[in-house]
C-alpha positions in Angstrom: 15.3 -21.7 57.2 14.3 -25.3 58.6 15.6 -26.2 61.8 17.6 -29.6 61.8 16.3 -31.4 65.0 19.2 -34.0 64.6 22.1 -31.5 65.1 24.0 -31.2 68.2 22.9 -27.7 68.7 19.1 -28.5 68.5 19.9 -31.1 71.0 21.7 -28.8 73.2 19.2 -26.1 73.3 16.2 -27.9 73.5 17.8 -29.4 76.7 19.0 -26.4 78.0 15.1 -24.8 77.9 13.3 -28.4 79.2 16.0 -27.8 82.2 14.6 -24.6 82.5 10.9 -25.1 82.6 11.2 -28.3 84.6 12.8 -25.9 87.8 10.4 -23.5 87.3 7.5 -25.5 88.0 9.4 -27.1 90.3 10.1 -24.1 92.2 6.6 -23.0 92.1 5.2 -26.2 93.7 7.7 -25.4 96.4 6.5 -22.2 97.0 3.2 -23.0 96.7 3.2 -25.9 99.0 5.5 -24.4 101.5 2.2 -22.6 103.6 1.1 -26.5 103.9 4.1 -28.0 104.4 4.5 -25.5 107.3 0.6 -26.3 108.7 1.7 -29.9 108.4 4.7 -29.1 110.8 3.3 -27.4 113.5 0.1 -29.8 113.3 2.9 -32.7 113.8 4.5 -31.2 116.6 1.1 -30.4 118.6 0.5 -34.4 118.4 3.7 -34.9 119.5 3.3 -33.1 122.5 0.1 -34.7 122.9 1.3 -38.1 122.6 3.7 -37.6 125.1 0.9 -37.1 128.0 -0.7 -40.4 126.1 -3.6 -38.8 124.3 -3.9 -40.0 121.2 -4.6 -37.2 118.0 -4.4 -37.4 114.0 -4.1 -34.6 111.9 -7.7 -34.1 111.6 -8.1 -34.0 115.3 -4.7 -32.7 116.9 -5.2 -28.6 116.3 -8.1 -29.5 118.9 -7.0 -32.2 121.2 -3.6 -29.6 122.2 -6.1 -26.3 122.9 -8.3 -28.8 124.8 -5.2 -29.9 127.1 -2.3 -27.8 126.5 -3.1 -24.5 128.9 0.0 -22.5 128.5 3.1 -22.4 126.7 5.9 -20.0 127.6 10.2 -20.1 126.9 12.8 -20.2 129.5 16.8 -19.7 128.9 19.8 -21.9 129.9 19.7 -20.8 133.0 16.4 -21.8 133.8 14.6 -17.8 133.4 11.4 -17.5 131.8 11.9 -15.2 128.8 9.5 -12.3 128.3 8.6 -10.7 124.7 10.2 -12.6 122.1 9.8 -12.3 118.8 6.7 -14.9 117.1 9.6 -17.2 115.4 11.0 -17.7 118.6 7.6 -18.6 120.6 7.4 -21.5 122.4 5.1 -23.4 119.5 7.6 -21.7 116.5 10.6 -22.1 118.0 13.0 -24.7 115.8 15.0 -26.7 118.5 16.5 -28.9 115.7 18.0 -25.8 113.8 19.0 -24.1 117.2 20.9 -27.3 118.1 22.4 -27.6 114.6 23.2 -23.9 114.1 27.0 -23.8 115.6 26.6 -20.3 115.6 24.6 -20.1 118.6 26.1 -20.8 121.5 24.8 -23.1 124.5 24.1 -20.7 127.0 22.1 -18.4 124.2 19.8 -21.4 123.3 15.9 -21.1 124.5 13.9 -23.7 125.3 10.1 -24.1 125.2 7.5 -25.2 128.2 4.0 -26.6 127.9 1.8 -27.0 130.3 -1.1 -29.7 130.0 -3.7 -29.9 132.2 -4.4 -34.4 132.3 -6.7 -35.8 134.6 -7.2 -32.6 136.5 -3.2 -32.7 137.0 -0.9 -30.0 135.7 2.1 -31.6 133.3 4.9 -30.2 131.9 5.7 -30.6 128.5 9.7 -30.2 127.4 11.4 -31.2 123.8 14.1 -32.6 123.6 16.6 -33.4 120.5 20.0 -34.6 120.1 22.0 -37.2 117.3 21.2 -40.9 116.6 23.6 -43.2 114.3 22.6 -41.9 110.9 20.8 -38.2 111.8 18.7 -36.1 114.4 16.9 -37.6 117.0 14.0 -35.8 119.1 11.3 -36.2 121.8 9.1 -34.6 124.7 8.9 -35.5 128.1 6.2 -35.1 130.4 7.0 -34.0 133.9 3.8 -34.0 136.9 3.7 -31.3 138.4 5.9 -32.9 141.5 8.9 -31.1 139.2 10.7 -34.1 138.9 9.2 -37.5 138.0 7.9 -38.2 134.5 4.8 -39.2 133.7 5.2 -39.7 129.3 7.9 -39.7 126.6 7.5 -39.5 122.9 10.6 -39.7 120.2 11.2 -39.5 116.6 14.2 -39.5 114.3 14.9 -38.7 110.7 16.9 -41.5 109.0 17.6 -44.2 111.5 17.7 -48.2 111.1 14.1 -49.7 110.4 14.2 -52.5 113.4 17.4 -51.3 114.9 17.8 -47.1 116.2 14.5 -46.6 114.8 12.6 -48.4 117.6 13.1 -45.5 120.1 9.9 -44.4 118.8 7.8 -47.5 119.5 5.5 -47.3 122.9 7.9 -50.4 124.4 10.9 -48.3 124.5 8.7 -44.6 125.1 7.0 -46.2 128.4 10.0 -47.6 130.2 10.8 -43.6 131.1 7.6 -43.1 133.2 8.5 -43.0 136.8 11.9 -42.2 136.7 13.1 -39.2 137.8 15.1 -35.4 136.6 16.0 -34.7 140.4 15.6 -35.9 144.4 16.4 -33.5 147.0 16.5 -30.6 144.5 19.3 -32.6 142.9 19.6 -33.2 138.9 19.8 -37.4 138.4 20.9 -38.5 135.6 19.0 -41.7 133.4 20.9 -44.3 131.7 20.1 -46.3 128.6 21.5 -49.4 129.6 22.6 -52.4 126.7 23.0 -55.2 129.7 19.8 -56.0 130.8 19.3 -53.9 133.9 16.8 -51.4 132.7 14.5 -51.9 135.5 16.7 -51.0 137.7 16.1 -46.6 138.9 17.1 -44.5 136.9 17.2 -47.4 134.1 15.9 -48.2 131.1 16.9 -50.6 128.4 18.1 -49.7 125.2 17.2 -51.0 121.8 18.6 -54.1 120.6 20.9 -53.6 117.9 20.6 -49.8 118.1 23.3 -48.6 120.8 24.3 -45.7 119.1 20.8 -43.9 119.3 20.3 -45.7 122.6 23.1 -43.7 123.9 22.0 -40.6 121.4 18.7 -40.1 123.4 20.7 -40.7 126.9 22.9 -37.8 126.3 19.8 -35.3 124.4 17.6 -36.5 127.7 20.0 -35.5 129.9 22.1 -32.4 128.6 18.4 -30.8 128.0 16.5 -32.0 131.6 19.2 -30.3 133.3 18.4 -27.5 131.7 14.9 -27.8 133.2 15.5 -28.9 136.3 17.1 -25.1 136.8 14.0 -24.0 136.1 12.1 -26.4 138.3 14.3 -26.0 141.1 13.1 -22.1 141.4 9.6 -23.0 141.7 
């Protein structure tokens, strides 16, 4: 029996299998890229890390750069403990800050958070990620700390989804550099830094916020804070 290609059911069921096929190959690709995808992660967060001590690194060259200046990498607890034997996924390099701060299951005293040491100009630096929430979606970063324990030496930040010209420009080099200098703690103390919209950013403990962008401004205020407080408990034992 001929098939009628113009009736409703042809239609329907040729549909039906070209829905099919299409998410199987789709979901093959995505297994099948996932191993790169992954790569491509963890070789974005190394030159992240990287940039934040101000060396430079591309994806050809950043798997090299960070064993050539990163030295150790370790994970301490909210209260400032190094954590021993943890499983790989939760390593300092593995671990998923941005899920752990999204996942309301765990709570704030069970979250972990990851060290690097850097050895720059024959200095040792401190490494620490940071993340919180801009306008429109996660925010994140690193700060470098000398080895003083308190003043910063680098910042680096990212975001997902916010404003091109507005929130977005926390990750531009004129908004990174105003954090070198200022400080986590004096006298063993925990200071906080403001991101200020009024023009006094030079001012300690200052910098100026972005134009236009107040929101994530104030989003990487509160992420730099809440998580170097976290470190200076740490820092404070050494």
């Amino acid at each position: 029996m001929a098939i009628n290609k113009d009736s409703n059911g042809y239609t329907f069921g040729f549909s039906i299998v070209l829905v099919i096929v299409v998410g199987v190959v789709l979901s093959s690709l995505a297994i099948g890229l996932k191993p790169r995808i992954k790569a491509n992660e963890a070789v974005k967060k190394k030159m992240d890390i990287l940039a934040a001590i101000g060396v430079e690194s591309s994806r050809k060259n950043g798997e090299k750069l960070y064993a050539e200046y990163v030295t150790d990498s370790y994970v301490i607890s909210a209260e400032g403990e190094v954590v021993e034997n943890l499983p790989e996924e939760k390593t300092a390099i593995k671990l998923d800050i941005q899920n752990q701060f999204r996942d309301k299951k765990i709570a704030k005293q069970d979250r972990l958070y990851p060290v690097f040491e850097a050895e720059l100009d024959g200095n040792k630096v401190f490494v620490l990620p940071v993340v919180g929430k801009g306008l429109w979606g996660p925010i994140w970063g690193y700060l470098a700390l000398a080895d003083d324990y308190q003043t910063i030496v680098g910042a680096s930040f990212d975001h997902k989804g916010e404003t091109p010209g507005l929130g977005a420009e926390i990750k531009q080099s004129f908004f990174e550099k105003q954090f070198k200098n200022e400080k986590i703690s004096k006298g063993g103390e925990f200071v906080e830094i403001q991101v200020v919209q009024n023009g006094t950013g030079t001012e300690d403990q200052k910098v100026d916020g972005i134009t236009g962008g107040t929101i994530t401004s104030k989003g990487v205020e509160e992420m730099v804070n809440r998580t170097m407080k976290v470190y200076q408990k740490y820092f404070s034992k050494k």
